[in-house]
C-alpha positions as CSV (number, residue, x, y, z in Angstrom):
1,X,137.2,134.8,383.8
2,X,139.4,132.1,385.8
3,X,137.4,130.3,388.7
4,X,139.1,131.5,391.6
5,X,137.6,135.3,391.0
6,X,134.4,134.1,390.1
7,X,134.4,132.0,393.3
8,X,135.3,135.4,395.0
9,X,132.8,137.7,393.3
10,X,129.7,135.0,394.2
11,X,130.7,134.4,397.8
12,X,130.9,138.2,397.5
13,X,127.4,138.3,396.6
14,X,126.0,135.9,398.5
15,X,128.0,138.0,401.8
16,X,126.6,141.5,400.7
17,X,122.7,140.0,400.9
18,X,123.0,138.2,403.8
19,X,124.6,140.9,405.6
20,X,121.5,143.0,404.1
21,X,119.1,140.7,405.4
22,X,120.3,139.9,408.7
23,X,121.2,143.5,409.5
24,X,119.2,146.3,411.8
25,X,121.5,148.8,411.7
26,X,121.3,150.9,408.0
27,X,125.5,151.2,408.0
28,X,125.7,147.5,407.7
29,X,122.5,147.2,405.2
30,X,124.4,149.8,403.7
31,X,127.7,148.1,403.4
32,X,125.8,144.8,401.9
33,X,124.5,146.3,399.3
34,X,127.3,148.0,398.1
35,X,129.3,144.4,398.2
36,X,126.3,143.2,396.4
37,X,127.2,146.2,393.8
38,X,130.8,145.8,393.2
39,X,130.6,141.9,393.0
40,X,128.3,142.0,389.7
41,X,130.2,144.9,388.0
42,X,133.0,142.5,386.8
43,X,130.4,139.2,386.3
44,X,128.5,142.4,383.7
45,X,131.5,143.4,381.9
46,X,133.7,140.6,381.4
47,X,132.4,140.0,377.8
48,X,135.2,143.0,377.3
49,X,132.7,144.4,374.5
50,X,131.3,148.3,374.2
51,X,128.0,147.3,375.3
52,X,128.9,144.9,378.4
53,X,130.7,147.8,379.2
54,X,128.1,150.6,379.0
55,X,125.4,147.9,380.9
56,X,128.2,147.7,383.9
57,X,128.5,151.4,384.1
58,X,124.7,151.9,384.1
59,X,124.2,149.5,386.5
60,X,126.8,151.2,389.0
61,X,125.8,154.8,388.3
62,X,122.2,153.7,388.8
63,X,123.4,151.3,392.4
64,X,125.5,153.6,393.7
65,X,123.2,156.8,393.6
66,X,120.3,154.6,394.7
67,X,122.5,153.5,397.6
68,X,123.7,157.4,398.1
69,X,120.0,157.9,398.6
70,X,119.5,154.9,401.4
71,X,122.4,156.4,403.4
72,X,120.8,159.7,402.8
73,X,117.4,158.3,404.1
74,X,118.7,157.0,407.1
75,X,120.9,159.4,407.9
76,X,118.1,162.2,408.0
77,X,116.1,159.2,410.0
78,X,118.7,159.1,412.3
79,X,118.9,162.8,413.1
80,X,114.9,162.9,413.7
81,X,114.5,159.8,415.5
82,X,117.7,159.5,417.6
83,X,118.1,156.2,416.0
84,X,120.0,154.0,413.3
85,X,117.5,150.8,413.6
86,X,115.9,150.0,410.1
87,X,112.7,148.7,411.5
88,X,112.1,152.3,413.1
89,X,111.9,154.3,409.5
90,X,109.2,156.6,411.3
91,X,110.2,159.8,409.4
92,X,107.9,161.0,406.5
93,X,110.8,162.5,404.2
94,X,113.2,159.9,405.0
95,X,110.3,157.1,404.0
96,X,109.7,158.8,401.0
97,X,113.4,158.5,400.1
98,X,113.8,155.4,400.7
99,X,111.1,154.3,399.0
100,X,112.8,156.3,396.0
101,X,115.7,154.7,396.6
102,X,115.0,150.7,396.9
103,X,113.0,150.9,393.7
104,X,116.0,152.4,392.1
105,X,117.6,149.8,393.4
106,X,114.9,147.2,392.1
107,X,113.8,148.8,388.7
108,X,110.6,150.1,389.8
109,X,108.5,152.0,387.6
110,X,109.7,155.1,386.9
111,X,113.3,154.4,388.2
112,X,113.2,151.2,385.8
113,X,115.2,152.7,382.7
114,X,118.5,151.1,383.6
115,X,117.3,147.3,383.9
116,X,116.3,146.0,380.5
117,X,119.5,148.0,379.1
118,X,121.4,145.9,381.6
119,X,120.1,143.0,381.3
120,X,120.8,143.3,377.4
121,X,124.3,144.1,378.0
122,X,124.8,141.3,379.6
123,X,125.2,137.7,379.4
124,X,122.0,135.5,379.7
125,X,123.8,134.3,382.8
126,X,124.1,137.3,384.5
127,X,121.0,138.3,383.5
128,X,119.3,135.8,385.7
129,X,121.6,136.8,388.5
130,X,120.7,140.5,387.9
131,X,116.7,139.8,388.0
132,X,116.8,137.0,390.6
133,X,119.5,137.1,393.7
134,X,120.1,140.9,393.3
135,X,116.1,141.4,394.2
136,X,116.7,140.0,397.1
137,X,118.9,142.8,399.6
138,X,116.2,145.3,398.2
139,X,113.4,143.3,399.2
140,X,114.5,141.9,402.9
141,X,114.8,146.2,403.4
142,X,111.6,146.5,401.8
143,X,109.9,143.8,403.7
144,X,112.0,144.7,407.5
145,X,110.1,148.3,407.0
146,X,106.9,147.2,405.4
147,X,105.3,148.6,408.4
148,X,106.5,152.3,407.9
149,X,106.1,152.5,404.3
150,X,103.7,155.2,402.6
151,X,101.4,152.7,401.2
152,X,100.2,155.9,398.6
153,X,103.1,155.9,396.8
154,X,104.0,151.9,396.9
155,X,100.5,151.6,395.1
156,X,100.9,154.3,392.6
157,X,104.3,152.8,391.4
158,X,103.0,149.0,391.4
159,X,100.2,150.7,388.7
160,X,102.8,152.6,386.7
161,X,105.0,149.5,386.7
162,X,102.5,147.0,385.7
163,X,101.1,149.3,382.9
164,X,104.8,150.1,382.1
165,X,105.9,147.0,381.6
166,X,103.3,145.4,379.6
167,X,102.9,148.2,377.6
168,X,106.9,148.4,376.7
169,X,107.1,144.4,376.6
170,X,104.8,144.7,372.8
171,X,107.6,145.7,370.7
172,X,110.6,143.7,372.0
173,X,112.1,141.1,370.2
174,X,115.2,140.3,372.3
175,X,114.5,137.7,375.4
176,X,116.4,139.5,377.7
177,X,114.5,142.8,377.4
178,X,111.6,140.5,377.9
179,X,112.1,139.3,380.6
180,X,113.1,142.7,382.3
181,X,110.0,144.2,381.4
182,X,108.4,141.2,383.2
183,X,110.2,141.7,386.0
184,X,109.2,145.3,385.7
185,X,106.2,144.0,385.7
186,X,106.2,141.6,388.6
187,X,108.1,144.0,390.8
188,X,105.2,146.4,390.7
189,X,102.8,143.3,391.8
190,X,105.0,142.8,394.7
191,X,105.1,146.3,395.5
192,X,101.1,147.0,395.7
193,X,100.7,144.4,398.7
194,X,103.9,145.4,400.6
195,X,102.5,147.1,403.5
196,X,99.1,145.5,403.1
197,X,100.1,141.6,403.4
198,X,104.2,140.8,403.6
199,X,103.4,137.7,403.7
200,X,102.0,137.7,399.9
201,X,105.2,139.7,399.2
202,X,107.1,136.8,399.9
203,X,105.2,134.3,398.6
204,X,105.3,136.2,395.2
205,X,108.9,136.9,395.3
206,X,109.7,133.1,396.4
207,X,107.1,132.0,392.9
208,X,108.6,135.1,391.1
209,X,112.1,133.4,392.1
210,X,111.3,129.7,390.8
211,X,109.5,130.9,387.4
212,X,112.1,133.3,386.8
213,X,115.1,131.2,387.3
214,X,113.3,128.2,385.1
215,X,112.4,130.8,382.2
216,X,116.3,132.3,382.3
217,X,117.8,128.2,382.6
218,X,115.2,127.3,379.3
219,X,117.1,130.2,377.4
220,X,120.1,129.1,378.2
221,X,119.7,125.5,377.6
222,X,118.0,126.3,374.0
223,X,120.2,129.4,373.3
224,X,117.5,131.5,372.6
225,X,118.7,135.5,372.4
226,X,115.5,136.8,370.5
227,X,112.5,135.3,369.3
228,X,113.9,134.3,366.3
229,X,115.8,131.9,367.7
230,X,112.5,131.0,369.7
231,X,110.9,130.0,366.5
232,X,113.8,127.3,366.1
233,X,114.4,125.9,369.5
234,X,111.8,122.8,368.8
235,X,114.8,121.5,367.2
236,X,117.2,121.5,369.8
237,X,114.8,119.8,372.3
238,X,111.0,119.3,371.7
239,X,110.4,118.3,376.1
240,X,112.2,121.9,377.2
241,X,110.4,124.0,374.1
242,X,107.0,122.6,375.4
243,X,108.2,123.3,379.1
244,X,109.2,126.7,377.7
245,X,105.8,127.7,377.0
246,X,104.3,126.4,379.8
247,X,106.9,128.4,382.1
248,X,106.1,132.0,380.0
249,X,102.5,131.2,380.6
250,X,102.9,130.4,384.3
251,X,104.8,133.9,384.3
252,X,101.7,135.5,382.6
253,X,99.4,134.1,385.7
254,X,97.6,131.9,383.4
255,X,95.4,129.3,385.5
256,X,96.0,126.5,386.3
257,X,99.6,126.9,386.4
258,X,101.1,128.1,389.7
259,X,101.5,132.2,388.8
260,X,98.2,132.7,389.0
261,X,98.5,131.8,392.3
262,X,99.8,135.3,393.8
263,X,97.8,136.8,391.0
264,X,94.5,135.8,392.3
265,X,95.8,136.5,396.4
266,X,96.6,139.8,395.8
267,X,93.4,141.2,393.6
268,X,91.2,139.1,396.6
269,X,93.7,140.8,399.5
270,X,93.2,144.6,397.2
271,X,89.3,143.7,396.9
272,X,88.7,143.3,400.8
273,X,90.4,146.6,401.3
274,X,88.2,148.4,398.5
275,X,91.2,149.0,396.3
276,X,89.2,147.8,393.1
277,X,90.1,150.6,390.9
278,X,93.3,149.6,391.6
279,X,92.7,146.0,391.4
280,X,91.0,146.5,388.3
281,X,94.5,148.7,386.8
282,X,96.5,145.7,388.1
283,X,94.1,143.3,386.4
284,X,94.4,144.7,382.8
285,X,97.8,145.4,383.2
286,X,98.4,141.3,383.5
287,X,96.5,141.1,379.9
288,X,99.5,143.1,378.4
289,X,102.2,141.4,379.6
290,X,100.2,137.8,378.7
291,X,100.4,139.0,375.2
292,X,104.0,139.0,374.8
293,X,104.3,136.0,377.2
294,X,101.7,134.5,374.1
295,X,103.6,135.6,371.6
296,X,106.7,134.3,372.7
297,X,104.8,131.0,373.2
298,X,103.6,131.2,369.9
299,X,106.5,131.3,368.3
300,X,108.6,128.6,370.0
301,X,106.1,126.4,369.5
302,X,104.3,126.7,366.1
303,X,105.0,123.5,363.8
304,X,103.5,124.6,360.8
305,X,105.3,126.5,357.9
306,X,106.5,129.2,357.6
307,X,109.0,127.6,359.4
308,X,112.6,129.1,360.1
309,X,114.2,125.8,358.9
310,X,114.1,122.9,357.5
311,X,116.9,120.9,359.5
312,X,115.7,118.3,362.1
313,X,118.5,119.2,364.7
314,X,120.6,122.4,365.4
315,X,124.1,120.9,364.4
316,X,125.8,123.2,366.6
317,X,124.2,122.7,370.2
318,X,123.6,119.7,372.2
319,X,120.5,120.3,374.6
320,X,121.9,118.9,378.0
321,X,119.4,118.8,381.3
322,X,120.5,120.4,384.3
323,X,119.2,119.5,387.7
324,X,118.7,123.1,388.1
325,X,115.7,123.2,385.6
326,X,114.6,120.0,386.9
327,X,114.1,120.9,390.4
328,X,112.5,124.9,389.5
329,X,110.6,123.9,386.4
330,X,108.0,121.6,388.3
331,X,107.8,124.5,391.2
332,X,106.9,126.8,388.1
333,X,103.7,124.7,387.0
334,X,102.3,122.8,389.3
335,X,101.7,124.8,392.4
336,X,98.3,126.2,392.7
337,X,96.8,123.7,394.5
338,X,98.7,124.2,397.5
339,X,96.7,127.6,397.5
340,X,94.4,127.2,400.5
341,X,97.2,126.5,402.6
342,X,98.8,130.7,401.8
343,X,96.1,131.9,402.2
């Protein structure tokens, strides 16, 4: 792809979700997402291979009906209320569909079938655009009406999300599914304290942003596809294997590292308001997902046979360090002190 249309395509991404997230009319939160939506189709299927393909028309059959459903929402808002303002979502059917709509539009258990087939589909690359910037529209909607959601129905798909994605996370072998179950996973973390504390919500999404985006820039730097390649990537660069691990346990919520931080806010926050069963689902839901976060840690950084090779460097890649990883990767870690002053 030459750089001119990629230039266009991420300044066409970047448009759609600020004109999402600085809109309060639903036409032109509309019209950002569906910018947002046609800018990634191209970045999904330029590999010009059957299954790039298929991920890009999953991804716009999934977008574009979950987009058909927010205009839907809005529109029957619109005829109740007598207006097209997002933060004044007051009608129950319309909330409902909405709500059905933006976790299309995120992956939300159980509207999540499309992301990891995606995100496999696709280039590691546009895989971390997929589960980082492209959150972002949803959420500013999610977040602007926070105060009219059904708190029910968040809180039921945050359980079957969490449960979802740990449970489905066990068998995987490739990275990429991975680390859509995980954001399965986080997604239905962010989702429970939505309309108790916002503020959480964006503290996890900004921690959810930094782990994810240091996790996705490790796989690229040590060209890791499945966990295979894992087991081998000690070779390529001992410093960014060990900060590998480190960064899959932050994204487990492993203390001390910082992603137990939202972790630990949001079963106190679901405590105070005697949601502990749910607090307690939530809880062993994290125990699933650590176990493939472990086992992915395992496996990059065992150094006793059986070992995958014998060879003391990968001939074929040179492991470079971008500024990138070195600005998110110390975010990633070291955080949690910094606690007290969320809360």
């Amino acid at each position: 792809m030459s750089p001119t249309t990629m230039t266009i395509l991420i300044s066409s991404l970047a448009t759609g979700t600020i004109i999402t997230a600085s809109s309060h009319h639903w036409l032109m939160a509309w019209i950002g997402l569906e910018m947002n939506t046609l800018a990634i189709i191209p970045m999904i299927s330029k590999q010009h291979h059957p299954r790039a393909t298929e991920a890009a028309t999953k991804y716009f059959l999934t977008q574009a009906a979950a987009s058909a459903m927010i205009l839907f929402a809005s529109t029957t808002n619109a005829w109740q209320m007598g207006t097209w303002d997002i933060t004044n979502m007051m009608d129950p059917a319309a909330n409902t569909l909405f709500t059905m709509a933006i976790a299309m539009k995120l992956g939300l258990a159980p509207m999540h079938f499309w992301l990891p087939e995606v995100l496999q589909g696709s280039t590691i690359k546009t895989a971390l655009i997929i589960t980082t910037w492209q959150k972002l529209a949803p959420m500013a909607l999610i977040f602007t009406t926070s105060n009219n959601l059904s708190t029910s129905v968040l809180l039921m798909m945050s359980m079957i999300s969490t449960t979802l994605g740990g449970w489905a996370g066990l068998n995987q072998t490739q990275t990429r599914k991975i680390m859509a179950y995980s954001s399965i996973t986080h997604l239905g973390w962010m989702a429970t304290i939505t309309t108790i504390m916002p503020n959480i919500l964006m503290l996890y999404l900004t921690l959810y942003l930094l782990m994810t985006t240091s996790m996705f820039f490790t796989l690229i730097l040590l060209n890791s596809k499945n966990i295979k390649d894992m087991a081998t990537s000690s070779t390529t660069s001992p410093t960014i294997t060990a900060s590998a691990m480190m960064t899959l346990l932050s994204l487990g919520g492993l203390p001390p590292l910082t992603g137990f931080m939202p972790k630990w806010l949001i079963l106190e926050e679901l405590t105070m308001q005697n949601l502990t069963t749910t607090a307690t689902i939530l809880a062993l839901s994290a125990l699933l997902s650590l176990f493939f976060y472990l086992r992915l840690s395992y496996s990059s950084t065992i150094t006793l046979p059986p070992n995958t090779t014998t060879t003391k460097y990968k001939w074929r890649f040179k492991p470079t360090n971008p500024i990138t990883l070195a600005l998110t990767l110390p975010a990633s870690l070291l955080l949690l002190p910094i606690t007290p002053m969320m809360c």
